[in-house]
Structures are given as C-alpha cells and as structure tokens.
NUKETI-678392 format. One record per residue (C-alpha): residue number from 1; residue in one letter; y, z, x. Coordinates in Angstrom, 1 decimal. Layout:
% NUKETI-678392
  nuro  zake       v       w       u
   NUM     A       Y       Z       X
...
***
This chain:
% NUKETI-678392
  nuro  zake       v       w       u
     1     X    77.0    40.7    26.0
     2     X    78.7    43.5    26.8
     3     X    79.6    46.3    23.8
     4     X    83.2    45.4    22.8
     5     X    85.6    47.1    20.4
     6     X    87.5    44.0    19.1
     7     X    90.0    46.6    17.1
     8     X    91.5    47.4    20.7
     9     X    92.3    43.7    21.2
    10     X    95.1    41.3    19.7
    11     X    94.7    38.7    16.9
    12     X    94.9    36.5    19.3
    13     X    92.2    37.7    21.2
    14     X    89.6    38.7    18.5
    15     X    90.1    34.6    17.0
    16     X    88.6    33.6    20.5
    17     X    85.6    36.2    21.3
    18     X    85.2    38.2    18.4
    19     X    81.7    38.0    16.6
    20     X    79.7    36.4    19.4
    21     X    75.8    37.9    20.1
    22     X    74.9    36.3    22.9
    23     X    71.4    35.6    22.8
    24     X    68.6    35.7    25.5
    25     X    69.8    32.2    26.7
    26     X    73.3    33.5    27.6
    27     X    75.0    30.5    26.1
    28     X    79.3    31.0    26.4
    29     X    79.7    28.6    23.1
    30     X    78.6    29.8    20.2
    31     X    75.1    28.2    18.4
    32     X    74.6    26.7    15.2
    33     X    71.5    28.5    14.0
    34     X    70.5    25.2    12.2
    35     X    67.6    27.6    10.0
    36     X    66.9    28.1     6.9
    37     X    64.5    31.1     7.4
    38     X    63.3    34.2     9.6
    39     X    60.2    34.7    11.2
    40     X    59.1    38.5    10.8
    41     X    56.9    40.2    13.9
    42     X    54.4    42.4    10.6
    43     X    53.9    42.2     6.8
    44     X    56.0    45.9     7.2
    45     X    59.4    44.2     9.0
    46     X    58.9    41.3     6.4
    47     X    59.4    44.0     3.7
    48     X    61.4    46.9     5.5
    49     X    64.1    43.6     5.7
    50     X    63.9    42.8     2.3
    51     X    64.1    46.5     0.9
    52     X    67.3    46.9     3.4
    53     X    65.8    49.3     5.2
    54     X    65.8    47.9     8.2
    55     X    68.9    45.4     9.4
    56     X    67.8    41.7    10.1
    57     X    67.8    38.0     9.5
    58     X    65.9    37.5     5.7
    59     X    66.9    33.9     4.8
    60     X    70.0    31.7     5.1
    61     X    71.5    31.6     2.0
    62     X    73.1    35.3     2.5
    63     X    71.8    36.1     6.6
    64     X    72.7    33.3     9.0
    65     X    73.7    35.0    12.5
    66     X    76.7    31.7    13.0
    67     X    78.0    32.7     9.3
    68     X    77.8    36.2    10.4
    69     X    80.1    35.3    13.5
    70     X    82.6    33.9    11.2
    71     X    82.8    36.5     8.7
    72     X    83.0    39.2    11.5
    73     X    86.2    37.0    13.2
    74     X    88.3    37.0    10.3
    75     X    87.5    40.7     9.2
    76     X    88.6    41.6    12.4
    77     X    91.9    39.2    12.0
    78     X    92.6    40.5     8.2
    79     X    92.3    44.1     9.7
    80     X    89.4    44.4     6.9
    81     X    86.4    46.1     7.0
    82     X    84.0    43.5     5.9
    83     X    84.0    39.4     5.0
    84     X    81.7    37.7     3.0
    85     X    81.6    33.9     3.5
    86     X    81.1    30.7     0.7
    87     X    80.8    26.9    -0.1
    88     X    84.5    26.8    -0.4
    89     X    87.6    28.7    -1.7
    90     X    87.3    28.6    -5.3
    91     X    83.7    29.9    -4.8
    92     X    85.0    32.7    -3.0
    93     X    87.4    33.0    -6.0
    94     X    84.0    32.6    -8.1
    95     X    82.4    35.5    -6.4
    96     X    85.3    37.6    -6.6
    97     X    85.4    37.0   -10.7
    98     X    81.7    37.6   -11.1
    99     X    81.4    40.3    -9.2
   100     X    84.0    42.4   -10.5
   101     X    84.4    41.1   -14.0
   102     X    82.7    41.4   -17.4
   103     X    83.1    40.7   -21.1
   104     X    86.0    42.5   -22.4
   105     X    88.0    42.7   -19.0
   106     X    91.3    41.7   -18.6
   107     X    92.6    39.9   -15.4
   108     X    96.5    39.8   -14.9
   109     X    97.4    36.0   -12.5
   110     X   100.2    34.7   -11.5
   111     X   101.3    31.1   -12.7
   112     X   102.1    30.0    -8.8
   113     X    98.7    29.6    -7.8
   114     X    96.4    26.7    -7.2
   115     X    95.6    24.4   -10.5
   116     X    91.6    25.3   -10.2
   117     X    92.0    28.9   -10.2
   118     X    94.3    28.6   -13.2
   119     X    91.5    26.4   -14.9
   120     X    88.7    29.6   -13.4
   121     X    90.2    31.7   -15.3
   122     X    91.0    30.3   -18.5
   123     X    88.0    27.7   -18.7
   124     X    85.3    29.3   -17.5
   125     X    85.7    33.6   -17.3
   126     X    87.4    33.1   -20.5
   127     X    84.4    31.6   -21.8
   128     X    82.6    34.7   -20.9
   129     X    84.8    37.0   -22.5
   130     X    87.4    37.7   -20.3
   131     X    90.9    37.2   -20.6
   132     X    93.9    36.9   -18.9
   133     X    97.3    36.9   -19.5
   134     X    99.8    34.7   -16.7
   135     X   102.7    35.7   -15.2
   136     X   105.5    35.2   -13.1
   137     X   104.7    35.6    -9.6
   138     X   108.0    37.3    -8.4
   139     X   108.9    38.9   -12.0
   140     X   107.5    42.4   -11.0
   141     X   108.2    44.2   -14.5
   142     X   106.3    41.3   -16.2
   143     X   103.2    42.6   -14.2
   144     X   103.6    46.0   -15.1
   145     X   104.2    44.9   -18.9
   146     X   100.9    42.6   -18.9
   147     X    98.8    45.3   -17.8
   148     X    96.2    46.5   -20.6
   149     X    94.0    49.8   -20.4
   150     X    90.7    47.2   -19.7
   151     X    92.8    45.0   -17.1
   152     X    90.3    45.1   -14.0
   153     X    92.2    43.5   -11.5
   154     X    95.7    41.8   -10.8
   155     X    95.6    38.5    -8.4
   156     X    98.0    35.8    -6.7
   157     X    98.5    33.6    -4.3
   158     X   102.1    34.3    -1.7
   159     X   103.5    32.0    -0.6
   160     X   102.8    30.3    -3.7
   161     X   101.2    26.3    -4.6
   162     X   103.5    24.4    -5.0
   163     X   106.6    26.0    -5.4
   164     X   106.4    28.4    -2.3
   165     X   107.5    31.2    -4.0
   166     X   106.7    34.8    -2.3
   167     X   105.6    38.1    -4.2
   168     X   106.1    41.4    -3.0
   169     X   102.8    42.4    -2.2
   170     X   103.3    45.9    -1.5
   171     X   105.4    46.5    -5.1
   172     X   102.2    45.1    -6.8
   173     X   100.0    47.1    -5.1
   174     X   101.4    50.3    -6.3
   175     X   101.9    48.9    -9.9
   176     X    98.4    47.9    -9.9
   177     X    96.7    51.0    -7.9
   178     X    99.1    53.3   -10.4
   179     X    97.0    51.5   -13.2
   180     X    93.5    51.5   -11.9
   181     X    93.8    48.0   -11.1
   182     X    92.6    46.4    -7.8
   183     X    95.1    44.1    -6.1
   184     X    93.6    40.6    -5.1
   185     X    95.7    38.0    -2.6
   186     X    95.0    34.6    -1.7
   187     X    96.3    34.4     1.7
   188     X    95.4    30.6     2.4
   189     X    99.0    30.1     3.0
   190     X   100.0    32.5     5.6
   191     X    95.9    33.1     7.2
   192     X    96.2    36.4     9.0
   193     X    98.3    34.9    11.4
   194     X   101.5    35.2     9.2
   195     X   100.6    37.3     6.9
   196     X    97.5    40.9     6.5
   197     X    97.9    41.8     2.8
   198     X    95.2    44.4     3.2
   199     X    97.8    46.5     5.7
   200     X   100.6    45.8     2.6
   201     X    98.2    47.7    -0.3
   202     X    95.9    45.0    -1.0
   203     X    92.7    45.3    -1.8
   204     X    90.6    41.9    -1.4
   205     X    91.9    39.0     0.2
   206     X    90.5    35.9    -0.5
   207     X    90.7    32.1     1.6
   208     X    90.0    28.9     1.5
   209     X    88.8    28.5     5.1
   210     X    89.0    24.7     4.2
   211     X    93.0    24.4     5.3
   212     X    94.2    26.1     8.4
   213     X    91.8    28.1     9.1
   214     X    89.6    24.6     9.7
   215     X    92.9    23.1    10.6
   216     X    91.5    19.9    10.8
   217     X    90.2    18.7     7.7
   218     X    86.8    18.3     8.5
   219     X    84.7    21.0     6.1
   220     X    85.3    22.8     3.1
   221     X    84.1    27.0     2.5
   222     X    86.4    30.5     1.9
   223     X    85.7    34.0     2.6
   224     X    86.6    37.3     0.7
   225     X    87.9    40.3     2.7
   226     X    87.6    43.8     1.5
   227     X    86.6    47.4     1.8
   228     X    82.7    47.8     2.6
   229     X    82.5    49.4    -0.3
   230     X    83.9    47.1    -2.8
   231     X    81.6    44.1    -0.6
   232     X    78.8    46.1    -0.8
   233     X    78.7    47.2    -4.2
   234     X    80.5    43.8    -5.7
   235     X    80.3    40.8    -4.0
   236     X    77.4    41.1    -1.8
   237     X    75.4    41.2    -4.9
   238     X    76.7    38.1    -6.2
   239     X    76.4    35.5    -2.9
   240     X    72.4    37.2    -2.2
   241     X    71.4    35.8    -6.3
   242     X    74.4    33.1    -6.9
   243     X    73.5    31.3    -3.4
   244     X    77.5    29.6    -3.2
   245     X    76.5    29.9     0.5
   246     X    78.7    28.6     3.4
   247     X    76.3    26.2     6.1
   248     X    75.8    27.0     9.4
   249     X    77.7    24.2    10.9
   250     X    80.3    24.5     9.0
   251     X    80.5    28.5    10.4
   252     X    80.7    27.1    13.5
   253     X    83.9    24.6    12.8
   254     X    85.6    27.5    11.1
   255     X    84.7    29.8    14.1
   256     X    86.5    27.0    16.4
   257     X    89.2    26.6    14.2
   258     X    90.3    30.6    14.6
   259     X    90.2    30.1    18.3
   260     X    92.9    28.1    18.0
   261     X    94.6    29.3    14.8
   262     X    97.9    31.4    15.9
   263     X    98.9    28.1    17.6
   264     X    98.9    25.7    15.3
   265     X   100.2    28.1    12.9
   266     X   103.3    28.6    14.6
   267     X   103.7    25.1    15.3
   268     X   103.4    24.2    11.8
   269     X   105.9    26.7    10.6
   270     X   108.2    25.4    13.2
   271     X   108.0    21.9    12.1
   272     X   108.2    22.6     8.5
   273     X   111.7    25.2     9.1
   274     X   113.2    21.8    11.3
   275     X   112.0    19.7     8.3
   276     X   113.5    21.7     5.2
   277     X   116.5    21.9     7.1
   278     X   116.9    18.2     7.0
   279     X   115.8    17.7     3.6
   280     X   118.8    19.9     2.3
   281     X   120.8    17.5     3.6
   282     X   119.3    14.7     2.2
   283     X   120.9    12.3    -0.5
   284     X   118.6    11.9    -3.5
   285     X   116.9    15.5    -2.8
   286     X   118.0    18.2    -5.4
   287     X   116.2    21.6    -4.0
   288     X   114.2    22.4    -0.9
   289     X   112.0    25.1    -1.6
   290     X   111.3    26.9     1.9
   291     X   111.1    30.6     2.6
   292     X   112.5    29.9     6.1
   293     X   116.2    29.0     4.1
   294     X   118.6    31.0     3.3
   295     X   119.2    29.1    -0.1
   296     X   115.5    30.4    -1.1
   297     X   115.4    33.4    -3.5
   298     X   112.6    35.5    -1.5
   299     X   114.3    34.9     2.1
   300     X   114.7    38.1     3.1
   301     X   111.4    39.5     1.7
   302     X   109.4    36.6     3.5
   303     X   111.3    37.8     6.7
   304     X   110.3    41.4     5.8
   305     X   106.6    40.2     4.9
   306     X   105.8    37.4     6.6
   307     X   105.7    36.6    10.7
   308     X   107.0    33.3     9.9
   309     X   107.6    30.9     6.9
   310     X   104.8    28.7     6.7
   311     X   104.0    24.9     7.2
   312     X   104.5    24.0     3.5
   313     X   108.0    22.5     1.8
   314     X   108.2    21.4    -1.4
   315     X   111.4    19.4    -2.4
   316     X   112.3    18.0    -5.9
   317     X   113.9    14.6    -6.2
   318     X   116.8    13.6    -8.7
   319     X   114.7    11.0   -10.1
   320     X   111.7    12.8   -11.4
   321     X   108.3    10.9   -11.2
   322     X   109.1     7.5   -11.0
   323     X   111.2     8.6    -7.3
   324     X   108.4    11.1    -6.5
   325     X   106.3     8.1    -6.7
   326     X   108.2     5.9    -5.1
   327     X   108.9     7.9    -2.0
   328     X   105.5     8.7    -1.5
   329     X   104.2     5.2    -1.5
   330     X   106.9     4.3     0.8
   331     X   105.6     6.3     3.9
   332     X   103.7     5.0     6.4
   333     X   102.1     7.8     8.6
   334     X   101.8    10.4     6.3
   335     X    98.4    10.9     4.8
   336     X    98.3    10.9     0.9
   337     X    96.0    13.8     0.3
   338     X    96.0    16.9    -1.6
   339     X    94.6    19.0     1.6
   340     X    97.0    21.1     3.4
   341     X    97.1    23.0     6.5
   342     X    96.1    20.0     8.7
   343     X    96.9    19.1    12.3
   344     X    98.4    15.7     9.8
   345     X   101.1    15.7     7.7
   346     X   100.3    15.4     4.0
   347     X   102.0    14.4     0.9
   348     X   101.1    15.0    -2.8
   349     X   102.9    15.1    -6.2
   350     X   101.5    18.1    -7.5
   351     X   102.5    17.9   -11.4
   352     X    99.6    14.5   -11.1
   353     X    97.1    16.3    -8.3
   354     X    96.6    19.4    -8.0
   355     X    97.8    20.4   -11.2
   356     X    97.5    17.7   -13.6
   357     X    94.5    19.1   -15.1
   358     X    96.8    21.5   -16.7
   359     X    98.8    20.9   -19.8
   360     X   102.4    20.0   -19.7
   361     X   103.2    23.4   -20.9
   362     X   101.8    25.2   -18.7
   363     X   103.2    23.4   -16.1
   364     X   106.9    23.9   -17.4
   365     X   106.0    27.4   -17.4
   366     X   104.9    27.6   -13.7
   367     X   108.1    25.6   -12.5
   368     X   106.6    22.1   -11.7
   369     X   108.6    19.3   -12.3
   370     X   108.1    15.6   -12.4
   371     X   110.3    15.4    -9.6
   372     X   108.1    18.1    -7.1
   373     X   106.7    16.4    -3.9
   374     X   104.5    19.2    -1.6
   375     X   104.6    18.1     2.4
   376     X   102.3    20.2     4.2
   377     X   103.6    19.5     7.5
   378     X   101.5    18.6    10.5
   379     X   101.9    18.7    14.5
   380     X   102.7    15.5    14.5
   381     X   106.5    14.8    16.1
   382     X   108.8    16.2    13.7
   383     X   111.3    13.0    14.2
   384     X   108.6    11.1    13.1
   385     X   107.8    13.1    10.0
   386     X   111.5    12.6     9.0
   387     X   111.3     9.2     9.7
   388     X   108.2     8.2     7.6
   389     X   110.0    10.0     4.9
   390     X   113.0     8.5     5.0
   391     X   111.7     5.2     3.9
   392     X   111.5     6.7     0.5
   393     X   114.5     8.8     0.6
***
C-alpha cells in the first residue's frame, strides 16, 4: 500500500481509508486478525518486542493490527495524536480514571453526563480515595470555584445526557489549563463529525464507539484520544496490565461504521432539527430541549461549536411519569431502548433508565424530571417518527 499522509486528506476521507496495512494478500477490505498471539522469527525478536525495543505484534489484549486500524481512524478524525481502544465506553472512562488518578486527587464532573459515569466516580474512584465534587455543566464560575490545589482533572460530556445541554469547551479549557488541570470531553454525542474538542483546548477525548460511531447497534467498545505523551505515559500502561481490551471483530464493525459516519450523522441531525420543531408545537409537551432551537439557552454557542445540533431531543411532558410512560408504550415503531445513535429511532425515560441508579436528589440536581422522555432519532422517515409519537401525544 502506498505511503499516505492521511492529515492532507478530509474527515471524510481518512473514515474510509485511513489505518489500512495491506498485507501480502492485497486484500481492499480490511481483515479481522481473529488471533490471540504473535509468532516471533528468534528468542531475541520475542524479547526485543516485549522490552519495546523493537515495534511489533506481542499479544492481543494491547497489539491487534484490526484494533490498531481503528484506533489510527479516529485519531486521525479527532485531529489527535494517538487512540487507545476498550471493551466499551465506560472502560475507556475506567482507563482514563486509573491512569491518571490516585488517592488524594480530586476530579471536578459535570452533573449532565451519563448515569454510569456519575456512579464511576462516586462508587468506585471514591472508594479509592478520590473525590469529586459535581457541577453544573454550563455554570463556568462553578468550575473555577470547585477547583482544589490536588484537582487532577476536570471532565464532561457536551452535548449533555439527557438534557442536551452544551458547555463551552474552549472557556474550560483555559480555567482548567490555568489551574494545572487537564480537560477531559466525552464527545459520544457530536463523534468528530460535529464536534473535535482537542482543536477547542481539550486534552483527552473519550467515546463510546458503541453509539454512532457503530451506528448500528450491533457491538459495544470506546476509545480515548490524546497527546502521545499523556497515552504513552497514562493510559497505555493501564489497557497493557488491566486487559479492558476491545475484540478484533468488533474493530472491524467500528472501522465500517466510520466509513460511513459523516452521513448518517448529518442525517440524524437533520431528522432530529425537523422533529424538535414539531414537538414545540405539540399539545401536552412543555419544553423541547434541542440545540438546533432558538428557545435553547446554548444556541448560539452550539452554532459557534458544533457543525450541526445532533440527533438527540429530549422533551418533557405536562404530566410527569405517568404521561412519560404512557406515551412511550403507545408507539409502535420506535424501539424502547436506552441505546442511542442508531440507524432506529429510540425512546427512553431517563429519570427510570439510564439514570435511575441515582438518588432522587441527585437527579433534581442534574435537571431530570419525571416528565423527561430522550428520542435519539433514527433515519427512519421523519413523518413516520412523528407519527409513532403521536399515538402518545
């Protein structure tokens, strides 16, 4: 294969061909290498490989030449310098925390983000002797005030779960970088398509390759983008001992998955902008919360941020639970899942799903009422999505 500089080429470009080492059998599709070892030519390769002395295949937990593929794609997308691949998106998230973090840290989140990670922190690094203190995502002077001398790193999710709020990414870079901090973004939302923290002043960007990047909702795994330095030194370490290793094959979905990203991204975000319209005008629907709208608080900064709004909405209903319910079990097409990022429509009640591990407090705090209903919208006909909801509404 010929010797290509994939920085010279568009997003676009580098989802469909970027990562591939043809081998000697010239194959056009890239191969699942379906192994869980290496054969070395000497004893002295064997151990030159190990040491890291000399560059090679050692064994598939941290060295598969498909994961490799995939984690050189979406560096290339993220305009980073280096991926690192895992089982899923709150392993990546795992990595990230044990690999930077240690008893007596401090770790400033945002309430907006996904359930699990709220549960990471609290439950489990907490456990360990690290604490963190939550804030409000768009609240910018709350970040700055929550910031202690032994805070190691600051991290969110924008567009935010469920409430599809967006944080100024390149205002909390500077506040954490001013503080010694590192900034950390979960762009599972947006995928590079939408949005490339690392060009706003981020410094890792995580994923949970599981939604659009998949698209399809057929395998789980994430990925963490970053600096070599900060993969090399931090996270590297972690995935080579920890083993929270993505498969083979499911490289090879995600790697299809890209080629086809940017244009079921945009069709998703122009389904959900049609949808959020109608729902505002909807009887029985109190607040659509949609970047794309001018009614939402953070539309011109998603304009200014963002390539497009996203294929999330998130509406509340006048009725609280009981209607939440109701119009969910009235559809007919849509899928009743907590995935997102599908090629099909899906419909959840977050405040019971994806959050209802946490306490009622705590879901106050982070804006999620009984009334919340989260439609990640598919690429399906968008008079059809109106229609299957309207049987509730």
């Amino acid at each position: 294969m010929k010797d290509t500089n994939w920085n010279n080429y568009s997003l676009e470009t580098q989802a469909i061909r970027a990562g591939h080492q043809r081998t000697h059998e010239d194959e056009h599709s890239i191969p699942i290498f379906a192994t869980s070892s290496y054969v070395f030519k000497s004893a002295e390769e064997a151990s030159l490989r190990f040491t890291g002395q000399k560059p090679g295949n050692i064994y598939s937990r941290f060295t598969n030449p498909t994961v490799s593929a995939f984690q050189e794609r979406l560096a290339l997308m993220e305009k980073g310098e280096r991926c690192l691949a895992f089982s899923s998106g709150m392993a990546a998230i795992m990595a990230v925390g044990m690999g930077l973090l240690k008893a007596g840290d401090h770790v400033v989140c945002s309430r907006g983000v996904f359930g699990n990670t709220v549960l990471m922190f609290q439950n489990y690094f907490g456990k360990f002797g690290v604490e963190t203190d939550f804030v409000d995502l768009i609240d910018t002077a709350a970040w700055e005030a929550a910031i202690k001398p032994n805070t190691r790193f600051l991290f969110l999710e924008t567009p935010s779960n469920p409430l599809i709020e967006i944080a100024d990414i390149s205002v909390l870079a500077d506040i954490a970088h001013k503080h010694d901090c590192l900034l950390i973004v979960d762009n599972c939302f947006c995928t590079p398509v939408l949005q490339k923290p690392l060009e706003l002043g981020a410094d890792i960007v995580v994923h949970s390759a599981t939604k659009y990047i998949d698209g399809q909702g057929r395998c789980v795994g994430g990925a963490v983008v970053a600096s070599e330095e900060i993969i090399e030194k931090y996270i590297y370490p972690y995935l080579r001992t920890g083993g929270a290793t993505m498969s083979p094959f499911n490289a090879w979905v995600f790697l299809s998955g890209l080629e086809t990203l940017a244009i079921r991204v945009k069709a998703h975000c122009d389904n959900a902008f049609e949808l959020a319209l109608w729902l505002e005008q909807q009887a029985g629907v109190a607040k659509v919360h949609y970047p794309g709208l001018p009614s939402h608080a953070q539309h011109e900064l998603a304009k200014r941020q963002q390539s497009h709004f996203g294929g999330v909405v998130s509406f509340e209903l006048t009725g609280g639970k009981e209607h939440a319910w109701k119009l969910i079990d009235a559809t007919e097409m849509l899928s009743i899942t907590a995935n997102l990022g599908d090629v099909k429509t899906t419909i959840t009640h977050p405040a019971t799903t994806t959050h209802g591990r946490l306490t009622p407090e705590v879901r106050a705090a982070a804006g999620i009422k009984d009334g919340l209903v989260r439609v990640s919208v598919g690429l399906e006909n968008i008079e059809d999505i109106k229609n299957d909801l309207l049987r509730g509404l």
